[in-house]
Structure formats: structure tokens, C-alpha cells
mmCIF file of the C-alpha atoms, coordinates in Angstrom:
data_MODEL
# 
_entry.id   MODEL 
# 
loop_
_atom_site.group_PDB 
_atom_site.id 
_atom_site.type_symbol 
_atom_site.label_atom_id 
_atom_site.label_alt_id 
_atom_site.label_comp_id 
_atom_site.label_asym_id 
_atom_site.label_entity_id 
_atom_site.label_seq_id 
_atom_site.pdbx_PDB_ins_code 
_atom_site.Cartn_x 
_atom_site.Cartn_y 
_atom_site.Cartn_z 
_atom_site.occupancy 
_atom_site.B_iso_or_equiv 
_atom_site.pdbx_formal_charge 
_atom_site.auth_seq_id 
_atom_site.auth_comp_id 
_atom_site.auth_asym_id 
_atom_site.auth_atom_id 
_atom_site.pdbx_PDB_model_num 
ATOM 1  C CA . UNK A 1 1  ? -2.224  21.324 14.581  1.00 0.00 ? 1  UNK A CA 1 
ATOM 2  C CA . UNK A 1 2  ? -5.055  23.745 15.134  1.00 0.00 ? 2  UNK A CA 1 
ATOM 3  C CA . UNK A 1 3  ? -5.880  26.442 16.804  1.00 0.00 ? 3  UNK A CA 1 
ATOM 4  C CA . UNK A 1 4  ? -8.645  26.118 19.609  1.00 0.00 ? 4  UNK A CA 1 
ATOM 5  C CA . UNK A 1 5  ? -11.995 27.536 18.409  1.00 0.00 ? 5  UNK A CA 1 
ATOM 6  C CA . UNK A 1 6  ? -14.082 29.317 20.806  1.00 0.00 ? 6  UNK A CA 1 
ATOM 7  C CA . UNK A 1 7  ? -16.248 25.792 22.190  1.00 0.00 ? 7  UNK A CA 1 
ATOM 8  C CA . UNK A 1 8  ? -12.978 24.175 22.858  1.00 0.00 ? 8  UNK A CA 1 
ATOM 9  C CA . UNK A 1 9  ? -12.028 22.122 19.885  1.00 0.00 ? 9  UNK A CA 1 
ATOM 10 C CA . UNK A 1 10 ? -9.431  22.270 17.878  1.00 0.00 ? 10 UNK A CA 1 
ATOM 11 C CA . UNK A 1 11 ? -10.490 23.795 14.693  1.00 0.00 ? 11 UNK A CA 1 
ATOM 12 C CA . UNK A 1 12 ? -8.527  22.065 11.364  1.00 0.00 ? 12 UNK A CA 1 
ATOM 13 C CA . UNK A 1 13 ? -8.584  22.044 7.334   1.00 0.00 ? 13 UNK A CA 1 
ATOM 14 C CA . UNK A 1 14 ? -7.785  19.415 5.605   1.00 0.00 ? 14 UNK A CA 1 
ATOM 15 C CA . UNK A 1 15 ? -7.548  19.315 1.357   1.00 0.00 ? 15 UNK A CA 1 
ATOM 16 C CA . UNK A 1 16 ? -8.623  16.098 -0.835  1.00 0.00 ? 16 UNK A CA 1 
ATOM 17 C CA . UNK A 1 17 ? -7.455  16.427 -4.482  1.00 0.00 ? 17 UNK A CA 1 
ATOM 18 C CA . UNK A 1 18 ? -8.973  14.022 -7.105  1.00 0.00 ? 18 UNK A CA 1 
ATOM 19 C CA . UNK A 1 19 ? -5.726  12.844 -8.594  1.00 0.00 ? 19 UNK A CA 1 
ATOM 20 C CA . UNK A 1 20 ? -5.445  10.314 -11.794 1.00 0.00 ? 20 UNK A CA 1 
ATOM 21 C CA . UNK A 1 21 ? -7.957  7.504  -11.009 1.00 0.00 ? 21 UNK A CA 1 
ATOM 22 C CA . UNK A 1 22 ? -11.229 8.076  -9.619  1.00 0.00 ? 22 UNK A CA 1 
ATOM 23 C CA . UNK A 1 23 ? -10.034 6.238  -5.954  1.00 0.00 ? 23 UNK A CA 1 
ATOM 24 C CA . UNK A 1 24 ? -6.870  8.079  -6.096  1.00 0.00 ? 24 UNK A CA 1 
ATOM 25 C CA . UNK A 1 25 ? -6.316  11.382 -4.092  1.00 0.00 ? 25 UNK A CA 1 
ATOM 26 C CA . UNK A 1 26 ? -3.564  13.679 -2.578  1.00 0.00 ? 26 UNK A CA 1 
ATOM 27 C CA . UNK A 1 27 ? -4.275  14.772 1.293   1.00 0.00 ? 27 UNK A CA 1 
ATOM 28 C CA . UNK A 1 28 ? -2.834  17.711 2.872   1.00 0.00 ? 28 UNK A CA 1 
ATOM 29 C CA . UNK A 1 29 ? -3.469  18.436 6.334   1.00 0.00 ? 29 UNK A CA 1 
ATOM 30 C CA . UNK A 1 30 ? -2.284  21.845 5.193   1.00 0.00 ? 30 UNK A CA 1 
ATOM 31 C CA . UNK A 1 31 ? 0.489   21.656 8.335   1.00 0.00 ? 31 UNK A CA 1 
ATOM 32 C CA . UNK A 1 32 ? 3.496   22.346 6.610   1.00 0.00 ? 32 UNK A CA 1 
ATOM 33 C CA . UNK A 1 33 ? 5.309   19.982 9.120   1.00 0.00 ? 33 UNK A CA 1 
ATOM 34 C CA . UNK A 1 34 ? 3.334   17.378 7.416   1.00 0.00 ? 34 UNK A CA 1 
ATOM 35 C CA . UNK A 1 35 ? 4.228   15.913 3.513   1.00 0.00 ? 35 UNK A CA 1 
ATOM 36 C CA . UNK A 1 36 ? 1.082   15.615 1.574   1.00 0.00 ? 36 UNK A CA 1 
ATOM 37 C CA . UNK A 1 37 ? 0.294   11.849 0.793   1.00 0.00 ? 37 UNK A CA 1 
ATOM 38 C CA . UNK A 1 38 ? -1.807  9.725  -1.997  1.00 0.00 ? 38 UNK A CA 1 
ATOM 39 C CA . UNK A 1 39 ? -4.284  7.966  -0.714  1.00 0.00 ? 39 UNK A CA 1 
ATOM 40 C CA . UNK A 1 40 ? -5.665  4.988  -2.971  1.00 0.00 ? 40 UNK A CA 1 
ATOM 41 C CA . UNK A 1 41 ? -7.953  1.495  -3.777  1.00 0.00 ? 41 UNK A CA 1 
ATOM 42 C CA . UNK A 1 42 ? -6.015  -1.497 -4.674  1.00 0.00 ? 42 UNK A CA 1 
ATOM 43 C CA . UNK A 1 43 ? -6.204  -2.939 -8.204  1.00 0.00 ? 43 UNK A CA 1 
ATOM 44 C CA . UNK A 1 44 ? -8.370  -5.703 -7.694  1.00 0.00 ? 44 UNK A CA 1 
ATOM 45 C CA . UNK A 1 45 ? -10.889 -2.877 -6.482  1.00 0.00 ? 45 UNK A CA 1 
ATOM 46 C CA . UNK A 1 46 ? -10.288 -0.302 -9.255  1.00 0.00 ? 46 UNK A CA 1 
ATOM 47 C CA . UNK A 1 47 ? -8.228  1.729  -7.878  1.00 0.00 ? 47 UNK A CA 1 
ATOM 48 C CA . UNK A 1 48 ? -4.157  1.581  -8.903  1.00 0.00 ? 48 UNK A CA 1 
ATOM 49 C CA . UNK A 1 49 ? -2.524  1.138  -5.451  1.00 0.00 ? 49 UNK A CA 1 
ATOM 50 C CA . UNK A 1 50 ? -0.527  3.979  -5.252  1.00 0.00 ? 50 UNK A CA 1 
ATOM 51 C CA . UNK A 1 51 ? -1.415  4.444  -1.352  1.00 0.00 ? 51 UNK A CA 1 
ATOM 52 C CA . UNK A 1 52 ? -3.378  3.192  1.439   1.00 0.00 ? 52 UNK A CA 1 
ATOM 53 C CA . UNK A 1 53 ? -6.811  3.019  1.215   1.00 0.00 ? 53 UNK A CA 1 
ATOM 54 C CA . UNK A 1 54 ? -9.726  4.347  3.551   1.00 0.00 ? 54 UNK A CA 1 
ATOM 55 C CA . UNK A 1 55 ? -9.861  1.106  5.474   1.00 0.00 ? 55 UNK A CA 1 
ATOM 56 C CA . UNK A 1 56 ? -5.713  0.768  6.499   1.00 0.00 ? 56 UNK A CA 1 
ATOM 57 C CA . UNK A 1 57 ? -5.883  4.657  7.053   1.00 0.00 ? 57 UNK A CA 1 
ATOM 58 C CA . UNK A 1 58 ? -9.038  4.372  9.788   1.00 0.00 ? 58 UNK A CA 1 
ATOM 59 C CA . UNK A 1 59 ? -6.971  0.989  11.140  1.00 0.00 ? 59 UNK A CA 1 
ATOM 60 C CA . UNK A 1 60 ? -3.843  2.958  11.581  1.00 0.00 ? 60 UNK A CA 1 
ATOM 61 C CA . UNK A 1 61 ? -5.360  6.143  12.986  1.00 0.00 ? 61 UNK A CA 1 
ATOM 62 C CA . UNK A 1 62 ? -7.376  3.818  15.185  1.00 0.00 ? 62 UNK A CA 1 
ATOM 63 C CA . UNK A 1 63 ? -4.276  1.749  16.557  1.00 0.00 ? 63 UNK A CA 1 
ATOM 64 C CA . UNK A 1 64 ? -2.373  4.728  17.202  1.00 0.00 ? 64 UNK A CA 1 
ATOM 65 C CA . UNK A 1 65 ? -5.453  6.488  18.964  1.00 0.00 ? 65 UNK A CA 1 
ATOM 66 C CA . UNK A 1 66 ? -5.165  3.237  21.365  1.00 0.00 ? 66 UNK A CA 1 
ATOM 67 C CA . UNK A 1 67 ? -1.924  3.153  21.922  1.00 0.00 ? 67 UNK A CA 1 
ATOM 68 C CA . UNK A 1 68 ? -1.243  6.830  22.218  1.00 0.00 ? 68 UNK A CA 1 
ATOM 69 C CA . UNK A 1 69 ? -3.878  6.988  25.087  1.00 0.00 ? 69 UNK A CA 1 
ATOM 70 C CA . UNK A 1 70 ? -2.377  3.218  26.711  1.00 0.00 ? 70 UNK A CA 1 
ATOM 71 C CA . UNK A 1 71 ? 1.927   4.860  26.474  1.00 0.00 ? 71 UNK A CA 1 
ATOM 72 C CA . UNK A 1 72 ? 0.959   8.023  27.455  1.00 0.00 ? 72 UNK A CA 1 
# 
């Protein structure tokens, strides 16, 4: 994760590469428990769909935010 900065937050870096396309790009949360991943537009929006794009991304971070705080 991070490490707690001195107002109580957690304190992170996170990398965005521009890969092939101009939608296309490689994240790393620079954890190295954590793979790197592509994140991408579909075709029909100019990307090449070689990931999940901003909107699934938000959805799933969103729905796991919910249930996280619901389970636990």
C-alpha cells in the first residue's frame, strides 16, 4: 500500500505509460505485489480493446468500495 504521511493519509504513486494507441496505457501501482495492467477504449471508440476502460475501472473500484465496507 502506502505509507501514512504525516496528516494521516496514506501517501501512494501510481505510473501511466502511453502505450500503442492513444487510449491505450500500462498502470503500475508500483506495489510489486501488484501485476501492471493495460488499460484501454473499445474499438467502436478508437481505442483497440486491449483492457478495461476508465468507465468499468471507476464501476469496479466503486462496487468493491461498497461491498468491502457492507462484508466487512
Amino acid at each position: 500500500m502506502g505509507e501514512k504521511s504525516k496528516n494521516g493519509y496514506l501517501d501512494f504513486e501510481i505510473d501511466l505509460k502511453l502505450k500503442e494507441s492513444p487510449f491505450q496505457f500500462e498502470v503500475d501501482f508500483k506495489v510489486p505485489e501488484v501485476e501492471k495492467f493495460v488499460v484501454d477504449e473499445p474499438p467502436d471508440t478508437g481505442g483497440e480493446g486491449k483492457g478495461s476502460n476508465a468507465s468499468r475501472l471507476l464501476a469496479s473500484a466503486t462496487g468493491f468500495c461498497l461491498i468491502a465496507n457492507i462484508a466487512f
